[in-house]
Every structure is written in structure tokens, then in C-alpha cells.
N, C-alpha and C positions, 0 to 999 in steps of 0.2 A: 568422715572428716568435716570438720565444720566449715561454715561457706568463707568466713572470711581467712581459713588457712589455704584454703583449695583456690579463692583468690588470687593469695599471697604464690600460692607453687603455678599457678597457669600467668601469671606477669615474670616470674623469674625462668618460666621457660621459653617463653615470649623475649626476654633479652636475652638470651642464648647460656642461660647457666651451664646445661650437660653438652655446650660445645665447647666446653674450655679444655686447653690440653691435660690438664692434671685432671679434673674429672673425667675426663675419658680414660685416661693413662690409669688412672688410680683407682677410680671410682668415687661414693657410688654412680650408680648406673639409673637412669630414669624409669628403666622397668623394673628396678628395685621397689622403689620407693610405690609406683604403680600397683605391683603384688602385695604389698600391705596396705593400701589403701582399698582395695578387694578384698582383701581378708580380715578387714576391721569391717566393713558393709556385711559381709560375710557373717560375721561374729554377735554384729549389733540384735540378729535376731534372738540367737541364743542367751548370751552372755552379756552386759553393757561393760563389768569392766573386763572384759578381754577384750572389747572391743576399742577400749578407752586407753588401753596399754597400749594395742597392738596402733593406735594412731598416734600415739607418744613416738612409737618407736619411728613412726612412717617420718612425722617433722624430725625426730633426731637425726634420720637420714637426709631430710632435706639440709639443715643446717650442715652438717658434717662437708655435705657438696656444695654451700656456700663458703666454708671455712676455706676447701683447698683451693677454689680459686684467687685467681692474682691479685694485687692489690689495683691495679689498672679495670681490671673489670668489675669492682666492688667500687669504687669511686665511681664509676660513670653506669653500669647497671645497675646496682643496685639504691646510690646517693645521688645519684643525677647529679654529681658536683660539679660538672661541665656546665650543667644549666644555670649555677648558681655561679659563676663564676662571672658565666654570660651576663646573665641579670645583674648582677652588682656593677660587672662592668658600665652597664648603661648609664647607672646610674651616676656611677663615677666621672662618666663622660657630660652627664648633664650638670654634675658640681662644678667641674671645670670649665663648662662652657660658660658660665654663667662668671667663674671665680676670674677669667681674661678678659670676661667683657666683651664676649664676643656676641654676645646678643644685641650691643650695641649699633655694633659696624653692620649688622645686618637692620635695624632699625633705621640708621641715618641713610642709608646707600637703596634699602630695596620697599619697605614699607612707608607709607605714610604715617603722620604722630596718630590720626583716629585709631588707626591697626598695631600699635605698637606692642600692644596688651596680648596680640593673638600669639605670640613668640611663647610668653608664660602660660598662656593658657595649654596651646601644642607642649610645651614640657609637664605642666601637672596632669595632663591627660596621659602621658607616657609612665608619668612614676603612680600614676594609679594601676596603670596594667601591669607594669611589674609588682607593685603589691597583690593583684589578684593575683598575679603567677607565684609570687614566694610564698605566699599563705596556704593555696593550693598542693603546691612542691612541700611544702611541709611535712604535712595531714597524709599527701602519697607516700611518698619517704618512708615514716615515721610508722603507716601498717604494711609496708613493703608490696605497696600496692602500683608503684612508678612503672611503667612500660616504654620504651625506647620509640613505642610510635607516636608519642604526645610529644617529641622533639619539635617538630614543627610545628604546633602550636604554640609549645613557647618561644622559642626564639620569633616568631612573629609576633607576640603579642603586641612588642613596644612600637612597633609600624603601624600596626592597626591601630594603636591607644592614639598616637600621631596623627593617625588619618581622623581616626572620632572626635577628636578635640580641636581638628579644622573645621570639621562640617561642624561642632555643634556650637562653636564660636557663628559663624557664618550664619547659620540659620538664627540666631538668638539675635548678633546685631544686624538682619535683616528687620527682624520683627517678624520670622515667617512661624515662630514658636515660641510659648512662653512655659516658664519651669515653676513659676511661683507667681501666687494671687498678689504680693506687693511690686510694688514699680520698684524698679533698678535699673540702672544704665550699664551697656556693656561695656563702656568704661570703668567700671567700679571691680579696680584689680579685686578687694574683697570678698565682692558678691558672684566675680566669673572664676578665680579659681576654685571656688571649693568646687562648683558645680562642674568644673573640669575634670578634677580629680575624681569625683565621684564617678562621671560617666566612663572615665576610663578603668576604677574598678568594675565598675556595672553596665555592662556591654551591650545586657537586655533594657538597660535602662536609656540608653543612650539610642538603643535603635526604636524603642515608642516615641522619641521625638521625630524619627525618622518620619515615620505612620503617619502623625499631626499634619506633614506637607499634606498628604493628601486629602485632606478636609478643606486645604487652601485652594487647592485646586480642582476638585470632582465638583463637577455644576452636574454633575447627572440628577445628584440629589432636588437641586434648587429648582431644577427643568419638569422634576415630575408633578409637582403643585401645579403648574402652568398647564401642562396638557392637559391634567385629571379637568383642570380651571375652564379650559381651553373646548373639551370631550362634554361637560356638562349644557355650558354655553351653547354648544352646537344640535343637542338632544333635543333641548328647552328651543330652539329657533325649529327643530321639526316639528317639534307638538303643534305649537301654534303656526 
């Protein structure tokens, strides 16, 4: 069986395909499909196309025990349409926030005018994580590769993208990191969403500005010139 079919049948028994009541009730059976996946390995020494038939036959069994289960388990194990519901959801929630003006009342009431900008930045850092999620959720999907334990990663993502696009607002108008060789002001709605959005598709991108604090802050570095400075000076007063 090729890797990416053996994939495809270890995620769909990973979300519980052969525990559905009609595959059970009905069949097939997962040591079906197991015994021809044996007897194509089997075969592949002697024969390549009996080998090639007999794994024809092994995915027709896998499909046949996708076919009979429910429509309820085919939308969410197999389409993860729950995840996709969730995800548009947000998004729809961030149109409307936006379409009431409720970003407003949390401007006039809770933020100062310098901070007012961090409101859109915290949402394009959100709709970038749900773009990495639906892109991802795609690509899974689409080679039946989805598994029921990446639930919680998505459904976090858009907290996290929330959380990345506070701190990397925060750190940029600190001045404790910079993203780019030209000057920009972190007022400049222009120049701080895009780099919003981006960090919250690119999570590993967003956490090397993490890293950057710590070159603000480690004097360990600064302090070894000094000693070495400090070690030499003290040699040269034994000599003489």
C-alpha cells in the first residue's frame, strides 16, 4: 500500500471510522481490509500486478466503509466541517464587530488615541490564523489526511493569533524590535497591519521577534569583553 493511502486509512481509524454502527452491523470489518493489505505485501515479492490489484481491492474496501457510514460522521470525521463552521464563524464575528462600531466604544472608554490602532492590529493577527487554519484544513481534507486530535489546535488558533498580535504590537511600539530596515511609526495603520496579518499566519515568524528581546536584555554578552579586559589587565600588573 502506498504511504500516502496507509496515511489516509490510519487518520480515518484514528476518528473512529470501523466504530460506526453500520460498519460494524454491516461491515466491512478493519481486519478485512488488514488481510489484503498482507496479502498485497505478500504478493508484491512475486507478482507486482497481483499485488497492485489486491491493494485496489484493500482501498475499495476502505471506501465501501466510508460510504456506509452516517452523514453526521462524514461531515465532521472526515470534512472537519465543524472546524470550518467554527472558522468562518470568527470571522463573521470580526465583520460585525467591526460593521456596529463596536471597536469604537472600546477605543473611546478603554484605550488611549496612541493605542487605538492595537484593536485592528489584534483582529488582522486573528484573520491571519484562521487563514493558516483554512489553508491547512484544506490540503488535510482534500488527501483525507484530517484527524480529530488537531481539533484543538484549531479551534485555538484564533486566541493565539489574538494573543501574537498583542505582544507583537507591544514590542514594535516599545521599540524593543524592529521588522524592517526603513522607519515606520506604529501608527501607520498601513505599515502595522500587514505585519499583523503576516505574524498571525506565521507563528514561527512571529515568535523570532520573540528571541530579539533577548539580545535587549542578556548583558552576559556585553560583560565577557570586560572580564577577558579586566583578566588581561590583572596578568600584565603580575608580570611587572
Amino acid at each position: 500500500m502506498r504511504i500516502d493511502d496507509a496515511v489516509k486509512l490510519q487518520a480515518e481509524i484514528e476518528n473512529g471510522l470501523f466504530e460506526q454502527k453500520k460498519v460494524i452491523s454491516d461491515g466491512p470489518k478493519w481486519p478485512q481490509i488488514q488481510d489484503l493489505v498482507r496479502k498485497a505485501r505478500t504478493e508484491l515479492s512475486s507478482s507486482l500486478d497481483d499485488a497492485e490489484s489486491t491493494q485496489e481491492e484493500a482501498l475499495g474496501t476502505y471506501y465501501e466503509a466510508v460510504n456506509k457510514t452516517g452523514p453526521v460522521w462524514r461531515f465532521s470525521g472526515l470534512y472537519a466541517g465543524h472546524l470550518w463552521i467554527f472558522l468562518v464563524g470568527v470571522l463573521v464575528s470580526i465583520f460585525f464587530f467591526y460593521y456596529f462600531s463596536w471597536d469604537d466604544i472600546i477605543k473611546s472608554e478603554i484605550l488611549s488615541k496612541e493605542h487605538n490602532l492595537s484593536i485592528g492590529v489584534v483582529a488582522w493577527e486573528i484573520i491571519g490564523s484562521i487563514l493558516r487554519c483554512l489553508w491547512w484544513l484544506r490540503f488535510n481534507v482534500g488527501r483525507s489526511n484530517y484527524r480529530k486530535g488537531w481539533r484543538l489546535h484549531y479551534i485555538s488558533a484564533p486566541f493565539l493569533g489574538g494573543i501574537l498580535g498583542a505582544i507583537v504590537y507591544i514590542l514594535i511600539f516599545g521599540g524593543l524590535v524592529s521588522v524592517s530596515n526603513q522607519n515606520f511609526t506604529p501608527e501607520n495603520a498601513f505599515a502595522m497591519i500587514p505585519i499583523a496579518a503576516f505574524a498571525g499566519f506565521n507563528w514561527e515568524w512571529a515568535v523570532k521577534l520573540f528571541k530579539k528581546i533577548e539580545k535587549v536584555f542578556d548583558t552576559g554578552k556585553d560583560d565577557k569583553p570586560k572580564n577577558d579586559l579586566y583578566l588581561r589587565l590583572y596578568n600584565l600588573y603580575n608580570i611587572y
